[in-house]
C-alpha positions as CSV (number, residue, x, y, z in Angstrom):
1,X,28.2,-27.2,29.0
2,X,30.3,-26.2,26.2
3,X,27.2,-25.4,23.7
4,X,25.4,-23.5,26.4
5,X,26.1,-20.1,24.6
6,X,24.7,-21.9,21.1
7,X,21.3,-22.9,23.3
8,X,21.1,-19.9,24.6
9,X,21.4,-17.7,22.1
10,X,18.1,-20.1,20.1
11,X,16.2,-18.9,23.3
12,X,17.0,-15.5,23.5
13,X,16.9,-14.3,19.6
14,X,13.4,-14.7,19.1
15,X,12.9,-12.3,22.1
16,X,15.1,-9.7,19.6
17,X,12.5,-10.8,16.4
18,X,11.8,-7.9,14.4
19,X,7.8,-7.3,14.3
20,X,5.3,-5.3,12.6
21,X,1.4,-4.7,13.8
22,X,-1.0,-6.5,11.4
23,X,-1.8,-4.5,8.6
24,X,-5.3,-2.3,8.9
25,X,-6.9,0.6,6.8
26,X,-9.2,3.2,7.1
27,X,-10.1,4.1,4.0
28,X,-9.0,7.2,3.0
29,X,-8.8,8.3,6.6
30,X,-10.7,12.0,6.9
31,X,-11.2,12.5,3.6
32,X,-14.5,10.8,1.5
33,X,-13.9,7.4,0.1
34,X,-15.8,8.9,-2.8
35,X,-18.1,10.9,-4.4
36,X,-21.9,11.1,-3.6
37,X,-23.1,9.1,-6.7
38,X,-20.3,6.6,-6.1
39,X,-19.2,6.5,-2.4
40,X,-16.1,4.3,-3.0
41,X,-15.0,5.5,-6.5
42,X,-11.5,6.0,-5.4
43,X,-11.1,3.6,-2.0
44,X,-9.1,1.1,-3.9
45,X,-6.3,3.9,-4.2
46,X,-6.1,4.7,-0.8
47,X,-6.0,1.0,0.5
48,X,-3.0,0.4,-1.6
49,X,-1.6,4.2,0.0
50,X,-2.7,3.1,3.2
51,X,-0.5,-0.3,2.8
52,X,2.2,1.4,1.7
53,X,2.1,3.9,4.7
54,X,2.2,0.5,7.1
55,X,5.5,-0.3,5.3
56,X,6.6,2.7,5.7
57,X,10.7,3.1,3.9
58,X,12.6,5.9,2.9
59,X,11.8,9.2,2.6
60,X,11.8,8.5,-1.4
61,X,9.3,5.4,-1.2
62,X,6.6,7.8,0.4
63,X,7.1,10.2,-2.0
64,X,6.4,7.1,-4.8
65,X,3.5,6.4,-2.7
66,X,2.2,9.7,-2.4
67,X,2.6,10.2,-6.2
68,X,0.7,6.5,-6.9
69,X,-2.7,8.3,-4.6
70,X,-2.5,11.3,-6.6
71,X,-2.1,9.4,-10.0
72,X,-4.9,6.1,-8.7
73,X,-7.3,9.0,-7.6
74,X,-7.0,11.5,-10.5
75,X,-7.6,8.1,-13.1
76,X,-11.2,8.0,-11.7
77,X,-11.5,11.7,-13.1
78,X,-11.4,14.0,-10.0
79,X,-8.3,15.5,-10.6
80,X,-8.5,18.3,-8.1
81,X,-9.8,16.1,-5.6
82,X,-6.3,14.4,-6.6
83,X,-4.7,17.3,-6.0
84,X,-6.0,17.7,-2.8
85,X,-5.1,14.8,-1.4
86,X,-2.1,14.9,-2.2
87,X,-1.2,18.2,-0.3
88,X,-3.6,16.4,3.0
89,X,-1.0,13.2,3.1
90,X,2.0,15.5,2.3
91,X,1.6,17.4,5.2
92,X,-0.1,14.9,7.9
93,X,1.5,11.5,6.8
94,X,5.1,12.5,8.3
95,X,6.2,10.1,10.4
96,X,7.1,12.1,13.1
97,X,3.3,12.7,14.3
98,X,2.1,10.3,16.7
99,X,-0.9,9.6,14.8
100,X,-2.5,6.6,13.5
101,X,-2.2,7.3,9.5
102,X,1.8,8.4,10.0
103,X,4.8,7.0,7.7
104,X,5.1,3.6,8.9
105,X,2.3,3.1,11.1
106,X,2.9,-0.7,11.1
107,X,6.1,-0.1,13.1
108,X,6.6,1.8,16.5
109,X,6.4,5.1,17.0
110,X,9.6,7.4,15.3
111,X,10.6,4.6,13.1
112,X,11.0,7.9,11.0
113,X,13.0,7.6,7.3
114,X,14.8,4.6,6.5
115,X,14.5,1.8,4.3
116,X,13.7,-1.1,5.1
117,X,15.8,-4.3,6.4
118,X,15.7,-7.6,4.9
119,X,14.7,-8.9,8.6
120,X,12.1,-5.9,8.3
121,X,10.7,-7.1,4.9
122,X,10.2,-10.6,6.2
123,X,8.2,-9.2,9.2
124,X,6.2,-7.8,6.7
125,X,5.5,-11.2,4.6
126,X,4.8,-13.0,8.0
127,X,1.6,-10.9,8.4
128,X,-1.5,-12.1,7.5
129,X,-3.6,-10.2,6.2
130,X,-5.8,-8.8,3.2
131,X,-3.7,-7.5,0.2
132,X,-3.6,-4.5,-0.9
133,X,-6.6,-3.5,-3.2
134,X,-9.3,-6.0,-1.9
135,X,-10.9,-3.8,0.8
């Protein structure tokens, strides 16, 4: 009786395991994957944004991520388009939106800013999944 507590606690903890949804993209959500002539010249860039946007972070790490889309995106030679997506993910990415391409869309709901845990990181290498850049 006197390692109850120890057994119980090896039931109960997984109940308290830190999880995160399985990983998805949508391209580059309402904006084209591309241009006309080449319909998915710049989908590679936002696959890696949208994986980054499922692992959401600090406040500094979507700012890196939102800097990587503009600097992917403007590589293929559409700077302006660059541009423009980066002002579309700076204003509708923020995590406090209940929408489906938020900051951390991997995690519930008003996760907000913060980075993340080493429990939260291991969530994250637990998911199966494509990697990022092989749509």
């Amino acid at each position: 009786m006197k390692y109850f507590p120890l057994l119980f606690l090896f039931y109960v903890l997984p109940l308290f395991a830190v999880e995160i949804e399985d990983f998805h993209s949508d391209g580059c959500s309402v904006f084209p994957d591309g241009t006309l002539d080449q319909s998915d010249l710049w989908l590679d860039c936002c696959y890696a944004h949208d994986f980054a946007y499922w692992k959401g972070g600090s406040y500094a790490q979507r700012e890196e991520a939102d800097r990587n889309l503009e600097i992917c995106v403007a590589k293929t030679g559409e700077r302006e388009i660059a541009l423009l997506m980066l002002v579309g993910v700076r204003v509708g990415g923020t995590p406090f939106l209940p929408t489906s391409v938020r900051w951390g869309y991997g995690w519930p709901y008003l996760r907000g800013y913060k980075a993340l845990t080493e429990e939260e990181l291991a969530a994250i290498e637990r998911v199966e999944g494509p990697l990022p850049g092989s749509p």
